[in-house]
C-alpha positions in Angstrom: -18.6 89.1 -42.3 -19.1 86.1 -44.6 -16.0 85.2 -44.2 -15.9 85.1 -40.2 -19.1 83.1 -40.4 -17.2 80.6 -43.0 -14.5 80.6 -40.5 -16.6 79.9 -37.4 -18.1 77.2 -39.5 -14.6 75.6 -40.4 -12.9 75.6 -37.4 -16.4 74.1 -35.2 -15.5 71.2 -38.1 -12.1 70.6 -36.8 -12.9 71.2 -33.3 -15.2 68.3 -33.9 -12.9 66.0 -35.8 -10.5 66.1 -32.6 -13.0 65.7 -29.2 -10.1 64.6 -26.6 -8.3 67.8 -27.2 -11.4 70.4 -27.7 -12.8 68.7 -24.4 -9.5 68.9 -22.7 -9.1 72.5 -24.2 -12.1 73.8 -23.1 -12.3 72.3 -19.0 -8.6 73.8 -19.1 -9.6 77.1 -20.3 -13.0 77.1 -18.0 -10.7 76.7 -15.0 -8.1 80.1 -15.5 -10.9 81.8 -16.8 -13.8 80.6 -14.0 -10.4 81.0 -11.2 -10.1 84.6 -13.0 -13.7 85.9 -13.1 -14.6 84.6 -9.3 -11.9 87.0 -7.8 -12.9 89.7 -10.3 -16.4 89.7 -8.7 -14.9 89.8 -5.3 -12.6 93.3 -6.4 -15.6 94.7 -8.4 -17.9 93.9 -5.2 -15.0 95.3 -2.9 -13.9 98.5 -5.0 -15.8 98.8 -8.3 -19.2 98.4 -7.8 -21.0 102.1 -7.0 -23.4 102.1 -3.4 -27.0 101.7 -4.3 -27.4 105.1 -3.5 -28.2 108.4 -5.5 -25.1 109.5 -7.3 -22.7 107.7 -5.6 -19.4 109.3 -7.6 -20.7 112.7 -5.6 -19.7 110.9 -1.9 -16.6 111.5 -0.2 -15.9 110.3 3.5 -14.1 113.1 5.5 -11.7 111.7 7.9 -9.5 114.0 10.3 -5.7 113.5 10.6 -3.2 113.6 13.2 0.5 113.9 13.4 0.7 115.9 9.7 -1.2 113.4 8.1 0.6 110.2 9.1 -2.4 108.7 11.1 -5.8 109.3 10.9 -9.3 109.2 13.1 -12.9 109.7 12.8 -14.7 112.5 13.8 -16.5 113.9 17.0 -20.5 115.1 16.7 -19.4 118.4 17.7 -16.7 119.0 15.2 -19.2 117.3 12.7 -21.8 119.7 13.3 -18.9 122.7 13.4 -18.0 121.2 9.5 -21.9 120.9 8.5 -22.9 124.5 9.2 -19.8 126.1 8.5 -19.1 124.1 4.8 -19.8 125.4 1.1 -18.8 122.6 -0.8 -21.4 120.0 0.3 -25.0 120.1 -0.3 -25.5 117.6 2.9 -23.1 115.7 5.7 -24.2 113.0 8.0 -22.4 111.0 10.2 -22.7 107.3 11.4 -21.6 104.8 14.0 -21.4 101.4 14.5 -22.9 100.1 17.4 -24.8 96.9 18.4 -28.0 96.5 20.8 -30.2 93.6 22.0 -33.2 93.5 20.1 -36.8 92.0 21.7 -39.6 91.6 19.9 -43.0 88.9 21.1 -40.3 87.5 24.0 -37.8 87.1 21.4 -34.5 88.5 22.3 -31.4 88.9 20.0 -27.8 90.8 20.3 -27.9 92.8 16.3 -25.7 95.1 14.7 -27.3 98.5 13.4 -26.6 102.4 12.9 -26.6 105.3 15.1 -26.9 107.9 12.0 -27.5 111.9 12.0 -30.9 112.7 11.1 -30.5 113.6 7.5 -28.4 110.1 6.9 -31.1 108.7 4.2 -31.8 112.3 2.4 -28.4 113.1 1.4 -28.3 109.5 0.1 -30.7 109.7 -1.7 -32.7 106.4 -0.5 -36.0 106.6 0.4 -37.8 103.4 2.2 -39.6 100.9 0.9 -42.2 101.0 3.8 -42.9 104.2 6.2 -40.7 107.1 6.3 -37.1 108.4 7.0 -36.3 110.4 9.5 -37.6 113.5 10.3 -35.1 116.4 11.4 -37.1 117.3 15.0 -35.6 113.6 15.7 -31.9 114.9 15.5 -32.4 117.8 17.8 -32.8 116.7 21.4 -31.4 113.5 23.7 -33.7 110.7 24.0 -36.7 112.6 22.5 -37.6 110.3 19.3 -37.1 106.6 19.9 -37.5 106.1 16.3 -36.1 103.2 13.8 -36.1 101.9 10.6 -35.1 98.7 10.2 -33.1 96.8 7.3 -35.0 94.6 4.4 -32.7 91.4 5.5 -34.3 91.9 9.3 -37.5 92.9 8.5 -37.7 89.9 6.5 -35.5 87.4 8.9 -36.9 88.7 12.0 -40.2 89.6 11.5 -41.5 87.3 8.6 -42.1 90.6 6.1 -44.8 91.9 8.1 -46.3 94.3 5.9 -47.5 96.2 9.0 -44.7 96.4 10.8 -44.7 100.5 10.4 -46.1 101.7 13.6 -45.3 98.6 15.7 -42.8 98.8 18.5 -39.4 97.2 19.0 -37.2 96.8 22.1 -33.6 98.1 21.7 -31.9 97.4 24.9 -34.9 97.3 27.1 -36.1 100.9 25.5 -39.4 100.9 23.2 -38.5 102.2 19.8 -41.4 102.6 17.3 -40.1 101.5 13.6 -41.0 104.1 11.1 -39.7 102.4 7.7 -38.1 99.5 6.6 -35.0 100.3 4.3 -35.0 98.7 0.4 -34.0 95.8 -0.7 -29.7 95.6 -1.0 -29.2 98.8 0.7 -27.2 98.1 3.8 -25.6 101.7 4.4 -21.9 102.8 2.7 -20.0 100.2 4.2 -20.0 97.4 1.4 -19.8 94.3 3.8 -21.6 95.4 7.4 -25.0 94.1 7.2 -26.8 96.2 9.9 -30.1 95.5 11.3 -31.7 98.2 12.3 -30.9 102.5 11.6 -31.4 105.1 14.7 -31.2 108.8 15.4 -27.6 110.2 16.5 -29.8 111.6 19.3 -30.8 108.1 20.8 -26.8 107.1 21.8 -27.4 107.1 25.7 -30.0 104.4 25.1 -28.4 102.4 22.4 -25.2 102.6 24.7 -26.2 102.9 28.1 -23.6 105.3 30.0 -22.0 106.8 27.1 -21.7 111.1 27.2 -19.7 111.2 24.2 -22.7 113.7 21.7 -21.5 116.5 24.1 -17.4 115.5 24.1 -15.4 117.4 21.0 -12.0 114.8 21.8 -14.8 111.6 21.3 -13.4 111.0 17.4 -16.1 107.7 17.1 -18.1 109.0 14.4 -17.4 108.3 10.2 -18.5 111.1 8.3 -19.9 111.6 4.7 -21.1 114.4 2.6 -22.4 114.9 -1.0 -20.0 117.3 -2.8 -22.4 119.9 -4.6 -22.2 120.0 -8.8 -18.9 121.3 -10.1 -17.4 121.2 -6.8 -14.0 119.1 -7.0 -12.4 116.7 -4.4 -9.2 119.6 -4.0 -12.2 122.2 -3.2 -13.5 120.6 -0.8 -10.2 119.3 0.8 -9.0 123.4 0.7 -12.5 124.6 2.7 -12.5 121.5 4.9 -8.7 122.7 5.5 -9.9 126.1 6.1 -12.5 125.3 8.6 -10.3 122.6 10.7 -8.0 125.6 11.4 -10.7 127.8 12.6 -11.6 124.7 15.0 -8.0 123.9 15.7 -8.0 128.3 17.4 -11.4 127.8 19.3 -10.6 124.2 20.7 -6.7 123.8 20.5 -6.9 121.5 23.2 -9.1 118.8 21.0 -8.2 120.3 17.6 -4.7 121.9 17.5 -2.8 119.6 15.0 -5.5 118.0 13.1 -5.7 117.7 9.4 -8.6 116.3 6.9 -8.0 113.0 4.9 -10.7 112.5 1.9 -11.1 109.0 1.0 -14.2 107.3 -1.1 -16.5 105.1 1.5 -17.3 101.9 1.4 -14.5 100.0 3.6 -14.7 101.5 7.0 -10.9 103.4 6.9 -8.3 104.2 4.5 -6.0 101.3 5.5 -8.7 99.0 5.2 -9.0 99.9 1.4 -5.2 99.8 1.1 -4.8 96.9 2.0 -7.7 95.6 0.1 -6.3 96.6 -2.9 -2.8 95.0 -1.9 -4.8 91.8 -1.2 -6.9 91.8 -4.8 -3.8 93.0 -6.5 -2.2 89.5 -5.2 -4.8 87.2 -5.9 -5.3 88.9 -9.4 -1.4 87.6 -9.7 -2.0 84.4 -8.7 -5.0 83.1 -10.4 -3.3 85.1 -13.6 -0.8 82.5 -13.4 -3.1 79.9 -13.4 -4.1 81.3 -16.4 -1.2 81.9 -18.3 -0.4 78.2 -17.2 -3.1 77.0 -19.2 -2.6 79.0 -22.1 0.8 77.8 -22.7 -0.2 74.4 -22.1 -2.5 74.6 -24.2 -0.1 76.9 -26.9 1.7 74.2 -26.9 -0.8 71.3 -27.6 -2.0 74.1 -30.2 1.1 73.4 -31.5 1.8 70.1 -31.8 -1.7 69.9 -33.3 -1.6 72.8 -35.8 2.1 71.0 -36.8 -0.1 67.6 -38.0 -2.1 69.9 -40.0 1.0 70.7 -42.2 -0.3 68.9 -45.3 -3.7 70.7 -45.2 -1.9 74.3 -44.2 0.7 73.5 -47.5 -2.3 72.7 -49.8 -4.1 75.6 -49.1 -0.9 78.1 -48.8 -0.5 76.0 -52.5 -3.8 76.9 -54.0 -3.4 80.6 -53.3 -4.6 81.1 -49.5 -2.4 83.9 -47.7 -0.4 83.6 -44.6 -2.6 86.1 -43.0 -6.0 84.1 -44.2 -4.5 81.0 -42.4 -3.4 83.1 -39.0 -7.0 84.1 -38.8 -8.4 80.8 -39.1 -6.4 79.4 -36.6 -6.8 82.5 -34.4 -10.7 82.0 -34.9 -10.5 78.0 -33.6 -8.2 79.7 -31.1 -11.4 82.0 -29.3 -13.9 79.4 -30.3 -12.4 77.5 -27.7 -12.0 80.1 -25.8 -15.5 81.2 -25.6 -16.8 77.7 -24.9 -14.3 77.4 -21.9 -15.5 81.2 -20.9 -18.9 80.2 -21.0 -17.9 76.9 -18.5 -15.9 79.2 -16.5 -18.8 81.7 -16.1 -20.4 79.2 -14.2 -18.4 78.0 -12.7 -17.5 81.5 -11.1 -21.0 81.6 -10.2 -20.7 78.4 -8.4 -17.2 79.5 -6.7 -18.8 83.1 -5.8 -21.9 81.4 -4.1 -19.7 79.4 -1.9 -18.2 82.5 -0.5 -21.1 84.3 -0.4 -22.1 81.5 2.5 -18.7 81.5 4.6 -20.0 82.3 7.6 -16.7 84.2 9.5 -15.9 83.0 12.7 -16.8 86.4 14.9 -19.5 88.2 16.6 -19.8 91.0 13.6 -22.8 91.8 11.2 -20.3 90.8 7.8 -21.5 90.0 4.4 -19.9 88.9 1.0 -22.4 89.8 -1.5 -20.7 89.2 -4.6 -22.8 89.5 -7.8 -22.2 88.7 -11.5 -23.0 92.2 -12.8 -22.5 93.2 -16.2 -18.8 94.3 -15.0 -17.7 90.6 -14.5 -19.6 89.1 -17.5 -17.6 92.0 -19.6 -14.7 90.9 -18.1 -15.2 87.4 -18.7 -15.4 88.2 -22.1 -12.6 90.0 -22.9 -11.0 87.6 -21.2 -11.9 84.8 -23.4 -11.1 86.6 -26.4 -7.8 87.4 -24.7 -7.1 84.0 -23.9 -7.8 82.7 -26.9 -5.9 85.1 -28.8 -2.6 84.6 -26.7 -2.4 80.8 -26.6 -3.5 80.7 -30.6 -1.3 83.8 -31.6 2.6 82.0 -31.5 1.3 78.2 -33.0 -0.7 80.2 -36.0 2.5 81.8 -36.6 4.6 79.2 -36.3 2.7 76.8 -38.5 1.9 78.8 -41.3 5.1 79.5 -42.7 6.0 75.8 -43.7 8.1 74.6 -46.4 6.0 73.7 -49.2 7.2 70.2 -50.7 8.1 69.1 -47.5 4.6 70.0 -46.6 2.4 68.3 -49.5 4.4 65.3 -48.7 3.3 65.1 -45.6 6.9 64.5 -44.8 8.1 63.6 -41.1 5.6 66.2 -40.3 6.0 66.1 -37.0 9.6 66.0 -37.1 10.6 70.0 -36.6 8.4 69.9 -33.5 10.2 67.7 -31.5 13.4 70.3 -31.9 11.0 72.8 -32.2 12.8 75.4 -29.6 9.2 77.4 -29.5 7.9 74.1 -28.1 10.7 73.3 -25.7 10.3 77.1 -24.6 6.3 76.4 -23.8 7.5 73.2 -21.9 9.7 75.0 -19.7 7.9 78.0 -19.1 4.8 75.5 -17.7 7.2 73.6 -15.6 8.6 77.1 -14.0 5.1 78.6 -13.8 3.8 75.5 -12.0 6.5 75.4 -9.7 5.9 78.9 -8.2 2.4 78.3 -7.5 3.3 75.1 -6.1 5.9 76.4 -3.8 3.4 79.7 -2.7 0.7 77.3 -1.9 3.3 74.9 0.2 4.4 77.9 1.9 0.8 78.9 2.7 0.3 75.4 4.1 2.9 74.7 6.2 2.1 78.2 7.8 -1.2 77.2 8.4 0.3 73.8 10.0 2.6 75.7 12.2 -0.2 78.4 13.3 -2.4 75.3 14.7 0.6 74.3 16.7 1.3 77.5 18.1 0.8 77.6 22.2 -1.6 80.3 22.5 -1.0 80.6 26.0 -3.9 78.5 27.2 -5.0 75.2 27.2 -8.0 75.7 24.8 -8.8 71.8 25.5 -12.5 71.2 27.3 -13.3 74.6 27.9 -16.4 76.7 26.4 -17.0 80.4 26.4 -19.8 82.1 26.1 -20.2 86.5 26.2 -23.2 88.9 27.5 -23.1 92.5 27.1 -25.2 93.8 30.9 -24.4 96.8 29.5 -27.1 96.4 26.8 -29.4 96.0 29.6 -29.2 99.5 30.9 -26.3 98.5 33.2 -23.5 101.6 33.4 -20.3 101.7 34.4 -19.6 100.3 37.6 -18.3 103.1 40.2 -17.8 101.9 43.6 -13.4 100.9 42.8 -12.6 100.0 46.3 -10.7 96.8 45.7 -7.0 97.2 46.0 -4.8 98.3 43.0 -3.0 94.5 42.2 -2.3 92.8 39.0 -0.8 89.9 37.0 2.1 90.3 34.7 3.4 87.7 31.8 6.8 86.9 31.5 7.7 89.3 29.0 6.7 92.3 31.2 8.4 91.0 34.4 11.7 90.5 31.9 11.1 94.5 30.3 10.3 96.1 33.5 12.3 94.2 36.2 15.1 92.6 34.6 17.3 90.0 36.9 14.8 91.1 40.0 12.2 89.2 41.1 8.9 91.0 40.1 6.7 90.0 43.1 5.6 93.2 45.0 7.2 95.5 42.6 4.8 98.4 42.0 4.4 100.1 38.4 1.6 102.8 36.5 0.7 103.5 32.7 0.9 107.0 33.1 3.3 108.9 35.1 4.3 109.0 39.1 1.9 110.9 40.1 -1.2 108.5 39.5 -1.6 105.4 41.9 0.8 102.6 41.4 -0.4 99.1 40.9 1.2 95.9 42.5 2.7 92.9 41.0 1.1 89.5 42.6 1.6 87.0 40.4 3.5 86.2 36.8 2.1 84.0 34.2 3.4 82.6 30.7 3.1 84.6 27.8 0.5 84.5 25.5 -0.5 85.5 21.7 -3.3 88.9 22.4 -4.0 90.1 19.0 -2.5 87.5 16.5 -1.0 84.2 16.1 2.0 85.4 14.4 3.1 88.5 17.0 5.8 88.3 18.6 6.0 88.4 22.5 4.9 91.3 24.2 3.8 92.8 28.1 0.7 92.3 29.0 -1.1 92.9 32.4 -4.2 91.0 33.5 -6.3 93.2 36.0 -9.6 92.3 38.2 -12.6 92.7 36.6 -14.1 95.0 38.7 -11.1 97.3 39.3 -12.0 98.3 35.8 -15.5 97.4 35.3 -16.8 96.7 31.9 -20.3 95.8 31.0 -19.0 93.2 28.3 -18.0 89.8 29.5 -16.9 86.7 28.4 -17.8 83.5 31.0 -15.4 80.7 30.4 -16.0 77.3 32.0 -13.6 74.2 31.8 -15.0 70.4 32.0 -13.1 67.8 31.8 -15.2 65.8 29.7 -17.3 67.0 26.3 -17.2 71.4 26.9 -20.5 71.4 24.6 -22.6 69.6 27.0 -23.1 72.4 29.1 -23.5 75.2 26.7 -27.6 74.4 27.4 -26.9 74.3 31.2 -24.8 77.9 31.2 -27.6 78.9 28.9 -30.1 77.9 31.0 -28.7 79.5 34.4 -27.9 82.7 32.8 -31.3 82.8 31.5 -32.5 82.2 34.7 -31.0 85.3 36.3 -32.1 87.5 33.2 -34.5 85.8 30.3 -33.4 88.9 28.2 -30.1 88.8 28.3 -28.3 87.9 24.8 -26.0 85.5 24.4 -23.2 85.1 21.8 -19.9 83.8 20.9 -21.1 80.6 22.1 -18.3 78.5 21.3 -16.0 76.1 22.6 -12.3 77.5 22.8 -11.2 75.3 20.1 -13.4 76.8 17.9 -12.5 80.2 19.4 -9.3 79.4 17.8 -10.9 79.0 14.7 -10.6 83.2 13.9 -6.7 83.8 14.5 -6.3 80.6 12.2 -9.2 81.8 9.5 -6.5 84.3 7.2 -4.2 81.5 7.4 -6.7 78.7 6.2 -8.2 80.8 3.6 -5.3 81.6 2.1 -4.2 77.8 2.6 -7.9 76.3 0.8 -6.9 78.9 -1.9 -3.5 79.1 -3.1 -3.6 75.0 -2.0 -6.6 74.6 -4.8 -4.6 76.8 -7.2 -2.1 74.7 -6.6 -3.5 71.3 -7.7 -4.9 72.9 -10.6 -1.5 74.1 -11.8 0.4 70.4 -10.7 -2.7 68.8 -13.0 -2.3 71.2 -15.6 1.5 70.7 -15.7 0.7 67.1 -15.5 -1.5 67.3 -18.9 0.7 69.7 -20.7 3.8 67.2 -20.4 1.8 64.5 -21.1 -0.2 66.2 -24.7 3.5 67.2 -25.5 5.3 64.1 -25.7 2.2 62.4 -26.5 2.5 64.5 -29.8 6.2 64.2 -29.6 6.1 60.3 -29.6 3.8 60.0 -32.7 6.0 62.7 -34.6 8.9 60.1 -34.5 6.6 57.4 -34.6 9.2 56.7 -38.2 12.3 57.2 -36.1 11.8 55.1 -33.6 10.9 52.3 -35.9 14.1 52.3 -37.8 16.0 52.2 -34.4 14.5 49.1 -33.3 14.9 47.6 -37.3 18.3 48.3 -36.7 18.5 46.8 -32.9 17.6 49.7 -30.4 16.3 47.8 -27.0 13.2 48.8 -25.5 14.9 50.6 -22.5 17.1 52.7 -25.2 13.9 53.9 -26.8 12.1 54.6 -23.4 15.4 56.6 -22.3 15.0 58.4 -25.5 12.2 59.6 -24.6 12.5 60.2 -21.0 15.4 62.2 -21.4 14.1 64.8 -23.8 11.1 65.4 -21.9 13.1 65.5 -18.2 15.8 67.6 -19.7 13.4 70.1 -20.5 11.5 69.8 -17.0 15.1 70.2 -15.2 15.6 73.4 -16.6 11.6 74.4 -15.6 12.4 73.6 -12.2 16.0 75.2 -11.8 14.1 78.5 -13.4 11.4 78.1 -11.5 13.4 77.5 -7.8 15.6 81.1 -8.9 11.9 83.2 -8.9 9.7 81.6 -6.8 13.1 82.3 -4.2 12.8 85.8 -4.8 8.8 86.2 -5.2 8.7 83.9 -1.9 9.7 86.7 0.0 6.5 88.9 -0.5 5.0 86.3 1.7 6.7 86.9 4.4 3.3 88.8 6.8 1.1 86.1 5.4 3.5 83.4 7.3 3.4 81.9 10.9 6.9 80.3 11.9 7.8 79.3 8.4 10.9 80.7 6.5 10.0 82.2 2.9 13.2 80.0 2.1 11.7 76.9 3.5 13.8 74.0 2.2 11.5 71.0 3.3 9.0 73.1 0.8 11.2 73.9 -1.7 12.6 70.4 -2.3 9.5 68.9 -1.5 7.6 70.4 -4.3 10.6 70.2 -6.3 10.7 66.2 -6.0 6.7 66.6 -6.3 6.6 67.8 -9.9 9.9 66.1 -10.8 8.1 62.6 -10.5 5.0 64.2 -12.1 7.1 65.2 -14.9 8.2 62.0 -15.1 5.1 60.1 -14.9 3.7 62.1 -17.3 6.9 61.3 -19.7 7.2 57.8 -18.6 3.5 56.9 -20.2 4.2 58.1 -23.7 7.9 56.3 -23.2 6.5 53.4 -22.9 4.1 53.5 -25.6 7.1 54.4 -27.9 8.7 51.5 -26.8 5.8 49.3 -27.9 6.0 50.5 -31.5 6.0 47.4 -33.9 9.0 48.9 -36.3 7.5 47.3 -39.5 4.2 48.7 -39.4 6.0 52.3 -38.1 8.1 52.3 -41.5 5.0 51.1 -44.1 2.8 53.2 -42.7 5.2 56.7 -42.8 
């Protein structure tokens, strides 16, 4: 331990003696490292961290399955109370839905997102409220018997200024009194890790929460997530066999609802099983891209490692001289190696923090109760950690090596000390490898960003231009289903359609149905352009645009065009809706350019990211070049004094220069162009009408990082080429 601590002491001495290159050592390593441990919170927040609930390794969500397992749905209340009585491997099952509501309170009306949850939801979590009570299990027995609530510590808080009384007061959920019997704790928001509900409400309370709906009493209404709490020593393949078991018991008393249906077991926390495939695909990629930020700056800075650790030959001779062993020396050098490390973990730690709050206040462009809470837990400062050590171990490792097996006169001498590094095939390996590694982020990033261009271009099949929309929900009101259909059967078709269904006929009058000749037809009586329906990057399909009363829905969306500024009369709509119905909610209250602004949001985050990964590897590759021929430079500072004693011009010695450091980014960028060609390809769904093979971007951040290269080569050139030759030879 002595030792260590003599070592610690040591190398914070020659850390000292060299500021530029501990300074630039560190911010590099704070970047990989910070870049590292921001996206580690967002996985560990995403798929690590355990619900703040009771024994949260015990909860398995219980989907059903259809078509032999290759799809899968939710389940209905009556199969759900069918599983819950019948079952032996759970000590408790609830279900939950999703569902939103307008929310009055003192004249104050709101459109929230809450639960509609089975009575026992909170006990066989194991969370217990802060304020008041749970729910009782008389309140999950009868229809619209116990207008009960408990409402969420973020809306207790936000919406009711932490009333400490609020137990016992009454609420309006869609014009029906509900009395609020607890208020939930602090960070508990339910088993979905980023739906931030307001409010929690009996199962038995649906036909108020969403006026019209029958679906408690309908076995084929699959709208309901269910969880249960295995009991102790029951395993996962247990409970898959019973729930097996009892699903064909259901599928022989109901085949019409059941016959076919399989069980899918999945842990909660992300709404469905696709949802947590593909956000493991997505944290698997940016865990690959920010890890090659990293290993950027670790062999950038391997290689200024080594190009220092090389003008330390003297002092590694004398001490290999006096009896030090090889493996004394590695460790010293590994030790300055994870000093540095540690410092820039430290930086980076915070500057995770910084990078984590940031998206922790992205507000995403929709009407949905979403939030990113990502914490620095003792999992990411763990991983930071190891991390740093890591880090500092893998860019120390090859220069400690490399530099402490030197020949010994040479050594003492101090002899051209720098000479072996500028033929140093390690070196020239490092130099390469950053050029390559810089290039592929580069190229991703360019990719990214020229998608992104190409997506705001895109006709969406309107004129978003002066125009605002704004939505209502009547049906939150205690408006049903309309049911008075007496308007004839007619409808609009897009191009595509008319070109499917009527090919080389004109499509006017022609009569069609969606589900067999024996239902009413509908009429053809107009065709408009096509348009983009669920995303940007689809490609053209039918679509049919039907009056809104023919199929009456209580949700609307009110769009107005102007032609001068559209947000001058959101306060006017708002004002004349209000009019007819002060406690109506409104939302979405945008203009339709900034509808636009959620098709585009994948594309732009991905753009702000892999674009900022990619100016940290062009400055990085920039630096790397730079501290190498820097070092290179004043290793031939001899060398290139006796060329100009003996009549070198100035250009000559430049061109020297120039052409060993571009030689060496040539073959970074003709390596780099044959990967980033083939890894280019896994972005082919993130793109929007941009090749993966994109030659503007491929030679464009080709020529990019060539001139980079060769700015960063041309300024050491040129102080070679200032070298007064007698003063080089007197003083080597």
């Amino acid at each position: 331990m002595e030792t260590l601590f003599r070592d610690v002491r040591y190398g914070i001495r020659q850390l000292r003696k060299h500021p530029a290159f501990t300074i630039l050592a560190i911010i590099s390593l704070a970047l990989g490292i910070g870049a590292n441990t921001a996206i580690f919170s967002l996985v560990n927040t995403v798929l690590l961290r355990p619900l703040p609930v009771k024994e949260p390794s015990r909860l398995i969500e219980v989907y059903g399955a259809l078509h032999n397992g290759a799809d899968f749905t939710l389940q209905s209340h009556l199969n759900y109370k069918d599983y819950r009585d019948r079952n032996d491997v759970f000590s408790g099952l609830f279900v939950y839905r999703m569902v939103v509501s307008s929310l009055s309170h003192n004249g104050n009306n709101q459109r929230v997102w809450g639960y509609l949850v089975s009575g026992n939801y909170f006990d066989v979590l194991g969370v217990k409220p802060i304020l008041g009570r749970g729910f009782l299990p008389e309140e999950d027995q009868t229809h619209g018997s116990h207008p009960v609530a408990i409402l969420s510590y973020s809306c207790w808080q936000g919406r009711f200024g932490g009333d400490p009384s609020i137990v016992g007061k009454t609420i309006s959920l869609n014009n029906h009194t509900f009395n609020v019997v607890g208020v939930a704790p602090k960070g508990f928001v339910g088993t979905e890790v980023a739906y931030a509900p307001a409010f929690w409400a009996p199962i038995m309370m649906a036909k108020e929460i969403e006026p019209g709906s029958n679906w408690l009493e309908s076995r084929d209404s699959d709208n309901l997530f269910m969880i249960g709490r295995l009991k102790p020593g029951v395993t996962v393949g247990q409970a898959k066999a019973e729930l097996d078991s009892i699903t064909l018991q259901l599928a022989k008393e109901y085949p019409a609802e059941n016959e076919g249906r399989g069980i899918i077991l999945s842990p909660p926390g992300l709404f469905i099983p696709s949802i947590r495939d593909a956000s493991i695909t997505f944290a698997t990629v940016l865990m690959v891209i920010v890890g090659l930020v990293l290993l950027l700056a670790c062999v950038n800075l391997a290689n200024l490692q080594l190009a220092r650790v090389t003008g330390r030959r003297k002092e590694i001779a004398i001490r290999l001289a006096v009896g030090a062993t090889r493996g004394r020396l590695v460790r010293q050098l590994l030790t300055e190696g994870v000093l540095l490390a540690l410092a820039g973990g430290v930086l980076g730690l915070l500057l995770a923090a910084w990078i984590t709050s940031l998206v922790g206040g992205i507000k995403l462009p929709m009407d949905i109760a979403l939030v990113f809470d990502l914490k620095l837990d003792w999992r990411v400062m763990f991983f930071a950690l190891g991390l740093s050590i890591l880090t500092g171990i893998v860019f120390s490792l090859l220069p400690a090596l490399q530099s402490s097996k030197p020949a010994l006169v040479p050594g003492l001498k101090d002899d051209a000390s720098l000479a072996g590094f500028r033929r140093s095939r390690l070196r020239n390996s490092l130099v390469v490898a950053q050029v390559s590694l810089s290039l592929i982020l580069l190229v991703c990033a360019g990719l990214i960003v020229r998608s992104l261009k190409a997506a705001q271009q895109m006709r969406p099949g309107f004129d978003p231009e002066n125009a605002v929309a704004l939505s209502f929900d009547v049906g939150l009101q205690g408006f049903a289903e309309n049911e008075d259909k007496k308007e004839s059967r007619v409808a609009v078709v897009n191009e595509t359609f008319a070109k499917k269904f009527f090919p080389n006929q004109d499509p006017i009058g022609k009569r069609f149905n969606f589900t067999g000749p024996k239902d009413p037809l509908w009429q053809v009586i107009g065709v408009c352009g096509d348009g983009k329906y669920n995303s940007l990057g689809e490609a053209p399909m039918p679509a049919v645009f039907r009056p809104q009363f023919r199929d009456y829905d209580t949700v609307c969306t009110l769009v107005v065009r102007t032609s001068g500024d559209p947000r001058s009369l959101i306060p006017t709509l708002r004002n004349e809706i209000q009019n007819m119905d002060a406690t109506l909610p409104l939302y979405d209250i945008k203009t339709l350019t900034e509808h636009m602004n959620i098709p585009l949001f994948p594309a732009r985050m991905a753009a702000n990211v892999l674009g900022s990964f990619g100016v940290l590897a062009l400055v990085l590759a920039a630096i790397g070049i730079y501290g190498v021929m820097s070092y290179v430079v004043a290793g031939r500072t001899r060398e290139i004094g006796l060329r100009m004693a003996l009549g070198a011009q100035l250009r000559h010695v430049r061109q020297l220069i120039l052409r060993q450091g571009m030689m060496l980014a040539g073959i970074g960028l003709v390596l780099g162009l044959a990967v980033v060609f083939v890894l280019a390809r896994f972005l082919t769904s993130m793109l929007y009408g941009v090749s993966p093979s994109d030659p503007v971007t491929f030679l464009g951040i080709s020529f990019l990082l060539a001139m980079v290269a060769l700015l960063a080569c041309y300024l050491p050139a040129r102080r070679a080429a200032r070298i007064d030759p007698m003063i080089a030879i007197r003083e080597e």
